[in-house]
LUMNU-137888 format. One record per residue (C-alpha): residue in one letter; y, x, z. Coordinates in steps of 0.25 Angstrom, whole numbers, padded with zeros to 4 digits, always signed. Layout:
<sites>
AYXZ;...
</sites>
This chain:
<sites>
X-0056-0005+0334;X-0060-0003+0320;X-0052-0013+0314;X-0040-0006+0321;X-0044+0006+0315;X-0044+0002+0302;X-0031-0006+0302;X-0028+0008+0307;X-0031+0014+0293;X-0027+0002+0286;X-0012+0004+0290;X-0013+0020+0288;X-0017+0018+0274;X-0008+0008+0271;X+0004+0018+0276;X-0002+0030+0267;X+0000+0020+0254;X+0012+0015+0256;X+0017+0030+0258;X+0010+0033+0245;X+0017+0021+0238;X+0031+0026+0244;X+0029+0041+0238;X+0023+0036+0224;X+0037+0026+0223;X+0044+0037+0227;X+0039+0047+0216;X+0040+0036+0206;X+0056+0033+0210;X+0059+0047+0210;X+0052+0048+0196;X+0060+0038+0191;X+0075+0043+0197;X+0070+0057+0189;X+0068+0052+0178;X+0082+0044+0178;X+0087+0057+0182;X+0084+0062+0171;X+0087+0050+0161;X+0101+0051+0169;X+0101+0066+0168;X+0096+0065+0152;X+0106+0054+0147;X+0116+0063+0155;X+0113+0074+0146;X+0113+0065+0133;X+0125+0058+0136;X+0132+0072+0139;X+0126+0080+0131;X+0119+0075+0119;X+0130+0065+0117;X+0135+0069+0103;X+0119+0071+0098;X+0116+0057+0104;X+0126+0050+0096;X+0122+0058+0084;X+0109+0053+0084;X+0113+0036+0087;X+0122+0038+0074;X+0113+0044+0067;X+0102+0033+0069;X+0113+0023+0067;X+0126+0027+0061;X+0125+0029+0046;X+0137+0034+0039;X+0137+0026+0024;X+0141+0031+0012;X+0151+0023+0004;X+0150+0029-0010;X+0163+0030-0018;X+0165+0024-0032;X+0165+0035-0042;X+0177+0035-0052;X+0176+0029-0065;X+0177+0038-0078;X+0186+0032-0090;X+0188+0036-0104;X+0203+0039-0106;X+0206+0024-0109;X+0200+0020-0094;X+0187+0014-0100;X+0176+0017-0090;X+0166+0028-0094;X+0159+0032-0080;X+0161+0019-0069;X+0153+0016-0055;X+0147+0003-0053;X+0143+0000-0038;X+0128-0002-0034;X+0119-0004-0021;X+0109+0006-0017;X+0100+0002-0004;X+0096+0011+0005;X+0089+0012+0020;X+0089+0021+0034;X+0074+0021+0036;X+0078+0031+0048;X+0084+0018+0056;X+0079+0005+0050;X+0065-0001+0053;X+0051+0000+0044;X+0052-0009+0033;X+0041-0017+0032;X+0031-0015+0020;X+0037-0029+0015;X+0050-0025+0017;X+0046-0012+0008;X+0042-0019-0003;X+0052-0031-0003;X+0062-0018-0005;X+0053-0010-0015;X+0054-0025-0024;X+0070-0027-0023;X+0074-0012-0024;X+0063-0011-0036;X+0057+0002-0030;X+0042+0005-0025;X+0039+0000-0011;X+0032+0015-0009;X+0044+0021-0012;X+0054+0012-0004;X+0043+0013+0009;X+0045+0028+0006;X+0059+0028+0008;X+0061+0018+0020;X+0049+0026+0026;X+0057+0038+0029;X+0061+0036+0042;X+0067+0050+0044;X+0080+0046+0034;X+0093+0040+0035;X+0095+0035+0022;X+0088+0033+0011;X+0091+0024-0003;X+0082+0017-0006;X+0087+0011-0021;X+0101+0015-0026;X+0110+0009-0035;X+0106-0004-0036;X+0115-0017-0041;X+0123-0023-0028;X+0111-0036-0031;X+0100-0028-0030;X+0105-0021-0018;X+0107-0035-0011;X+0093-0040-0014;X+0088-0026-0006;X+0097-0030+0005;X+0093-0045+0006;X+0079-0041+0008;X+0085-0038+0024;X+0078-0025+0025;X+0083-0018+0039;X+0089-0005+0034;X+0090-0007+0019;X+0107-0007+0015;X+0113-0004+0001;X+0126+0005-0001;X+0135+0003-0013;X+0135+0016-0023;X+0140+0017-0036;X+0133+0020-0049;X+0139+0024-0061;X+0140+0019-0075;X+0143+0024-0089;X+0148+0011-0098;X+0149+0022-0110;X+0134+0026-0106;X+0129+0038-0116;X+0143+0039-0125;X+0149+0045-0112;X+0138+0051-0106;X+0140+0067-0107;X+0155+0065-0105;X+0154+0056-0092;X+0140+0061-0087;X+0133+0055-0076;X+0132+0054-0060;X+0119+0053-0052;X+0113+0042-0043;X+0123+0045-0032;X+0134+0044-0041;X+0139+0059-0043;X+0141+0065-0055;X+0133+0073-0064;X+0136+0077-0078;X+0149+0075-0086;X+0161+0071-0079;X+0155+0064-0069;X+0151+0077-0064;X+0163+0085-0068;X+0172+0071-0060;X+0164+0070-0046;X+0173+0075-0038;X+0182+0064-0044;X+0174+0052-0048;X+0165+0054-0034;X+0175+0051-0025;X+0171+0051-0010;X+0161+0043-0003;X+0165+0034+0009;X+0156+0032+0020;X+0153+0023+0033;X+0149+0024+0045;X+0138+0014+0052;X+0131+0009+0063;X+0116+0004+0059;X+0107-0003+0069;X+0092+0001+0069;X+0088-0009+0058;X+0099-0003+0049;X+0109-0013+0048;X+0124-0008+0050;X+0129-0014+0063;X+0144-0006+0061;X+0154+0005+0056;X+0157+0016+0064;X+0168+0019+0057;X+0178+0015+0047;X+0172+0015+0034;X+0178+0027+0025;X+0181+0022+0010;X+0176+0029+0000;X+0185+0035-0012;X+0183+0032-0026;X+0181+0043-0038;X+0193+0043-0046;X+0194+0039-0062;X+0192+0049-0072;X+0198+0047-0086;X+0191+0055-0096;X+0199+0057-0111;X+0188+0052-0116;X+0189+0040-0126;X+0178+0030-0125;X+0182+0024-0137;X+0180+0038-0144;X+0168+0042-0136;X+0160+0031-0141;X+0164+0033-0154;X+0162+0048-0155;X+0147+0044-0148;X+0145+0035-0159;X+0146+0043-0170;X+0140+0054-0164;X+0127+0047-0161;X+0128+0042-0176;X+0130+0058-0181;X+0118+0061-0171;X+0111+0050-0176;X+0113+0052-0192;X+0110+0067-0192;X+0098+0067-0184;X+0103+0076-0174;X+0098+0081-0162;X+0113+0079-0155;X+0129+0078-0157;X+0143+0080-0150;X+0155+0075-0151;X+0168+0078-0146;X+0182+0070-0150;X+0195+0077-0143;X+0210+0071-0144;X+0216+0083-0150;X+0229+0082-0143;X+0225+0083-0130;X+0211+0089-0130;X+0203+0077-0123;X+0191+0073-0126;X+0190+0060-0132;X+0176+0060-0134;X+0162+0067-0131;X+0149+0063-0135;X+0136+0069-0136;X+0122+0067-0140;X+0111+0064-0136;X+0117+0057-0125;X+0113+0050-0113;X+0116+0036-0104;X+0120+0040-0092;X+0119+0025-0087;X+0104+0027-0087;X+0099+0041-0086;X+0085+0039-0083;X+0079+0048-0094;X+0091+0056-0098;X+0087+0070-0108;X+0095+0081-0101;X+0097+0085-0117;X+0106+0071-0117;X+0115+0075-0106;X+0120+0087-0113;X+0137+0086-0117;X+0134+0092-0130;X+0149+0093-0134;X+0153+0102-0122;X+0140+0109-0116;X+0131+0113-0128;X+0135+0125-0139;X+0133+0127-0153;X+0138+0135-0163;X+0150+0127-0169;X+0149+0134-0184;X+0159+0129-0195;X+0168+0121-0184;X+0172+0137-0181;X+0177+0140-0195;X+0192+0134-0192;X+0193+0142-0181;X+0190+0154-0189;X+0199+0151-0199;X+0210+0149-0189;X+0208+0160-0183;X+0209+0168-0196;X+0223+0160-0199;X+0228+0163-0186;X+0225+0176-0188;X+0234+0180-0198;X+0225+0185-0208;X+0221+0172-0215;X+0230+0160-0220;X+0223+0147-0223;X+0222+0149-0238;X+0217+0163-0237;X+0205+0165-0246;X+0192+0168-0240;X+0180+0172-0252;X+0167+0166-0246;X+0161+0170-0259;X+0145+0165-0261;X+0144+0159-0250;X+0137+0170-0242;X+0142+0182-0233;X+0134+0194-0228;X+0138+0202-0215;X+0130+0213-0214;X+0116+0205-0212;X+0121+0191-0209;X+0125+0180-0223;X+0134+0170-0219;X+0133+0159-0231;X+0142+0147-0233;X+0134+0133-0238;X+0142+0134-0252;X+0147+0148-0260;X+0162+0145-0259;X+0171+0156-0262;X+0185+0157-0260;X+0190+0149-0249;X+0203+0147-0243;X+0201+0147-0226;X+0205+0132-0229;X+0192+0131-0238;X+0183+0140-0228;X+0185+0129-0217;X+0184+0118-0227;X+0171+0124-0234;X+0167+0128-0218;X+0165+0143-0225;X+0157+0151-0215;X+0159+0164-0226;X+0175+0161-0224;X+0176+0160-0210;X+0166+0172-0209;X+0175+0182-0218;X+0188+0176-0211;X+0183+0178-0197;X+0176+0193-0201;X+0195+0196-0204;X+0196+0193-0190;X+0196+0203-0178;X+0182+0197-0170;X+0191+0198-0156;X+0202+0189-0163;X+0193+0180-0169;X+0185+0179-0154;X+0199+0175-0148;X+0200+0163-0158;X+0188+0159-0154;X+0189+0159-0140;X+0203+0153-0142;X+0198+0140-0145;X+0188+0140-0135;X+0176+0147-0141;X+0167+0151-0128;X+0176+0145-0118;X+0173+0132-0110;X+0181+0121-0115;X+0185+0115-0101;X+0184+0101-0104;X+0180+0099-0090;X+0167+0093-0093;X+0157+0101-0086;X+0145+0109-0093;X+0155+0114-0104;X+0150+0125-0112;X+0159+0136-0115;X+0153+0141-0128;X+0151+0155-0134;X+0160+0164-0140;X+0154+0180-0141;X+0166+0192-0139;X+0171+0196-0151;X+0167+0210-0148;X+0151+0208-0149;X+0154+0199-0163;X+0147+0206-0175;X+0153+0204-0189;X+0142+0193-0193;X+0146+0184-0180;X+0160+0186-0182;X+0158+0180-0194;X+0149+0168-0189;X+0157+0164-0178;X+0168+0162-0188;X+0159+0150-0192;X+0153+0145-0179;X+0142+0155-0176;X+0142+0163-0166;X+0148+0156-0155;X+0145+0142-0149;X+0155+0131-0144;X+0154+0116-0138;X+0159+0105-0147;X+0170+0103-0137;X+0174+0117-0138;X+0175+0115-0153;X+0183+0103-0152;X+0192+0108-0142;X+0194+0121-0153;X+0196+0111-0165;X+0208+0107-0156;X+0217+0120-0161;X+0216+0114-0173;X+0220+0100-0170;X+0232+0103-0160;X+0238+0116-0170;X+0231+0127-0162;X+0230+0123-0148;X+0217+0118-0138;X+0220+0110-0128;X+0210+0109-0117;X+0199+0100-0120;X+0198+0087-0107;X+0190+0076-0106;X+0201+0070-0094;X+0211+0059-0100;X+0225+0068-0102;X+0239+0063-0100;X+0244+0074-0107;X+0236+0084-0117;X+0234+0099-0109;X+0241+0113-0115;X+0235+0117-0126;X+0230+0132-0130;X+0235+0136-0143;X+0223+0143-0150;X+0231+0144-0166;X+0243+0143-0172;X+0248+0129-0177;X+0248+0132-0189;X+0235+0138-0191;X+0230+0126-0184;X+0235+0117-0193;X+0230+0126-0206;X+0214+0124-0199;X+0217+0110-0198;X+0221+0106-0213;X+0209+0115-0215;X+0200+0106-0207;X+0204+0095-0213;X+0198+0098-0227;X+0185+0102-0221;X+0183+0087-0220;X+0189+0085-0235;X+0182+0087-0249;X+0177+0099-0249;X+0176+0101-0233;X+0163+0101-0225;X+0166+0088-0219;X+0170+0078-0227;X+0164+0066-0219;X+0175+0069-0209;X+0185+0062-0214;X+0192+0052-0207;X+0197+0038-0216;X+0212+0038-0213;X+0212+0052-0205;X+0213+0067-0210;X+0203+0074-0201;X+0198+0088-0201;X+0187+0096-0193;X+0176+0107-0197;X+0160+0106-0200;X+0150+0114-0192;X+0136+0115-0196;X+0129+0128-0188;X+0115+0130-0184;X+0109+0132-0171;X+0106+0143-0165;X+0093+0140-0159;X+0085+0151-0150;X+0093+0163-0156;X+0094+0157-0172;X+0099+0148-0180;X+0091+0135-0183;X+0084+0127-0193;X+0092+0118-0203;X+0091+0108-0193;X+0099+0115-0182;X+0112+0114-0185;X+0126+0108-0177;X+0135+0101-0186;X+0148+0100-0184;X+0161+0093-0185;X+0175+0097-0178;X+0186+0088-0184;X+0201+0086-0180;X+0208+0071-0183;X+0219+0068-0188;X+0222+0081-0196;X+0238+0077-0197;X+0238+0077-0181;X+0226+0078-0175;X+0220+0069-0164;X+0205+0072-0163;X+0194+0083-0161;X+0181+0077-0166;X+0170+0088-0163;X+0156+0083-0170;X+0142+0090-0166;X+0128+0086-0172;X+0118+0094-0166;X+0105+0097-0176;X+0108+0086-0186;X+0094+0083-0193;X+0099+0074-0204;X+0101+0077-0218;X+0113+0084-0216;X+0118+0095-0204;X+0131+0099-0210;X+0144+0096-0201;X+0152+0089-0210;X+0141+0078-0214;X+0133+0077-0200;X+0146+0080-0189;X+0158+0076-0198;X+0156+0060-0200;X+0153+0058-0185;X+0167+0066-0184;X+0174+0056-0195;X+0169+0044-0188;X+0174+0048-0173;X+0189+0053-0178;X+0189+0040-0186;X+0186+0030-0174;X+0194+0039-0162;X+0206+0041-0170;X+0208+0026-0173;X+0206+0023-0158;X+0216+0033-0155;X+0226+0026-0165;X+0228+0037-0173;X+0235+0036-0185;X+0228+0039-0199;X+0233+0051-0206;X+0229+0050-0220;X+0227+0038-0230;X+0212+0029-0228;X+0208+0034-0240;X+0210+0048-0235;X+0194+0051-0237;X+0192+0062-0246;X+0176+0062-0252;X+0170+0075-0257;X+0166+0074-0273;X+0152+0071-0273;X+0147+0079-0284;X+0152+0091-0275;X+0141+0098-0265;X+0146+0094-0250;X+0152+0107-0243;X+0141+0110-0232;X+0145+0121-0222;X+0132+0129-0213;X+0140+0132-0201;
</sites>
């Protein structure tokens, strides 16, 4: 009896746990169709919903879109010689975002081949937040290659282009420079970019999680190459007017220099050099001082280089003929409590003998007979206090006062270069009105086909009168006898004025010689414009510091140009030397 009882019980437990094991199975099933109801009901919304997000997200872990970069256009002097040109290079680069942990050995094998700390490449593939990142740019194509061959997962190059300057510091201020990623920043490589850049091409890819490309999603679009630019410079020229300026620099101890050669005919600018100058293949310590374009961005008070514009003035004018007389008297002229003083007590001169002798006492009484509003359109005429729009940038327009505020003293000063302030291309571009019988052309440094319209500024004939005067400023008894030319007649004007430093005028130290001369006299071919800046030799007078750096370039540029000699080789005319040399102080 008992042990039917407890088979009894036995059987009535066993029912009770097979019903328990039926409801926990049936509550784990219907845990699991939820849940897939769910996953169903979640994909659902993903796949409906969130599609375009979705898709954004895949691409942006695997899809990269590569730039191609574009060969920036070469620069060429007006003979097609290369002046600015790209050479390609490699520069590797990595996605830590999407490529797995290099290992510490993998580190240091690429801190050895790129030649970079290992601290500083860990740094940058330890970022896992970014895309891209470069790692070493603008290497040789070989050095790339031994990056690549250390099999890296994630490391690639892409090709670039890095710029070169086979002229190095003769061209610099003209051609200027670009930056690492390869756009332009001063001269015209910055005024061009929109020209030489061209436009980047780009392809789109698919990566695989170590970083490899597995394929193109698209057609690879091509990129388009910069275009040429010829300059009007001559290269031949440049480096000779670099040459002697360096050597003018040099000799006088000066602290710097421009020079600025122009084809008279057409107004293009054969050559421009300053100094100090710069390498702009290597501008790892680069003075900012060095990069300045002296020739068209600095200002200075031009002084005795002003004098033929006076007197051409007061020829055009009427009131003066070239052999009107003018008594310069001792050599000293009050007004009211100002002196003016010439360097020598001359007397009677001629307006002929005022510019030879660079007479500040005959250009001051010839200006003081002008009205000061006519004499204030002369100078703005010829380009006094107006850009020279050349279309270099960072021109400097200069300063010329209105008439109506000049005082009697300052109408008299500017008439010798005081008062007002020019760029040595803006006097270069004046001098033109001289050279092409009273007309300025626009001033370019773009190679011309045919020269541009003229301005005409004076008469031909009065032009032609400055001009014969000109030309005896560099004869006996001119300022500038080092000027002259074996084979050539040339002519130009000395300038020697102080600088006006913090309000006043300098020490005898601070001075800017000058020398602005025209070649050949008989039909003119070049404008020469010579500036030394605070010459601290023996001498700081135009026509001894300025004028042979002058007689050196015409001689040299106008044999290039296969110009023909207009006077005989014996055509050089020596001062007597028991005679004192004509010194001017403006």
């Amino acid at each position: 009896m008992a042990t039917a009882t407890l088979g009894y019980r036995s059987q009535r437990n066993g029912g009770h746990a097979l019903k328990l094991q039926l409801w926990r199975a049936w509550l784990v099933l219907g845990a699991l169709v939820l849940l897939f109801v769910l996953l169903v009901g979640r994909a659902g919304y993903l796949m409906g919903y969130k599609e375009d997000f979705l898709r954004e997200q895949g691409e942006a872990r695997f899809s990269r879109r590569l730039t191609l970069e574009a060969n920036r256009g070469m620069i060429t002097d007006r003979n097609g010689e290369p002046l600015a040109i790209s050479t390609p290079v490699q520069s590797i680069w990595a996605s830590p975002s999407d490529m797995p942990a290099p290992s510490a050995e993998q580190v240091a094998a690429l801190a050895r081949t790129l030649g970079m700390p290992a601290a500083e490449v860990a740094k940058k593939l330890g970022d896992r937040k970014r895309d891209f990142v470069f790692l070493k740019r603008q290497m040789s194509p070989e050095a790339a290659q031994r990056v690549l061959a250390l099999g890296v997962p994630g490391i690639s190059r892409q090709t670039e282009y890095r710029r070169y300057y086979p002229a190095g510091e003769v061209m610099a201020h003209i051609i200027g420079f670009t930056d690492i990623d390869n756009r332009g920043q001063e001269g015209f490589e910055l005024t061009r970019e929109s020209m030489l850049a061209g436009k980047p091409g780009s392809r789109h890819v698919i990566k695989d999680r170590r970083g490899y490309i597995v394929e193109d999603v698209t057609s690879i679009e091509k990129p388009r190459d910069g275009q040429t630019l010829t300059l009007s410079i001559d290269r031949k020229i440049q480096y000779l007017a670099f040459r002697e300026l360096k050597n003018a620099v040099e000799v006088n101890q000066a602290k710097g220099g421009g020079i600025v050669v122009l084809d008279a005919r057409t107004g293009e600018v054969l050559a421009l050099a300053n100094l100090p100058s710069y390498n702009p293949n290597n501008r790892v310590k680069l003075d900012p001082a060095a990069r300045r374009n002296r020739a068209i961005t600095d200002l200075y008070e031009p002084g005795s280089t002003m004098k033929p514009f006076s007197i051409a003035a007061a020829i055009e004018s009427g009131k003066f003929r070239a052999d009107s007389v003018i008594n310069t008297g001792n050599g000293s002229l009050t007004i009211g409590p100002n002196t003016i003083r010439d360097t020598h007590a001359y007397g009677p001169l001629t307006l002929a003998g005022i510019v030879q002798k660079s007479s500040n006492i005959g250009t001051a009484k010839v200006a003081m007979e002008l009205p000061r509003e006519y004499l204030w359109n002369f100078y703005d005429s010829i380009g006094i206090g107006e850009l020279p729009h050349s279309g270099f940038p960072g021109e400097a327009s200069g300063r010329l006062r209105p008439w109506k505020t000049w005082r009697p003293v300052e109408q008299a000063t500017m008439a010798y270069g005081y008062g007002l302030s020019v760029s040595l291309l803006q006097m270069a571009k004046a001098y033109q009105a001289f050279a092409t019988d009273g007309e300025i052309r626009p001033v370019t440094f773009q190679k011309l086909v045919a020269p541009l319209p003229g301005r005409r500024v004076m008469s031909a004939e009065v032009a032609q009168q400055v001009r014969r005067m000109l030309e005896t400023v560099t004869q006996p008894g001119g300022t500038a006898t080092r000027a002259q030319v074996v084979g050539y007649r040339v002519g130009g004007k000395t300038g020697t004025a102080k600088k006006l430093v913090g309000g006043a005028y300098g020490g005898d130290r601070l001075y800017v010689s000058s020398f602005i001369g025209i070649a050949p006299i008989s039909d003119p071919r070049l404008i020469v414009a010579v500036m030394i800046d605070e010459p601290g030799g023996d001498s700081r007078y135009g026509g001894t510091v300025a004028a042979p750096a002058f007689a050196s370039v015409v001689a040299g540029s106008l044999r290039m140009l296969g110009v023909p000699p207009d006077a005989p080789l014996n055509n050089i005319l020596l001062p007597d030397p028991n005679e004192p040399e004509v010194k001017e102080e403006t």
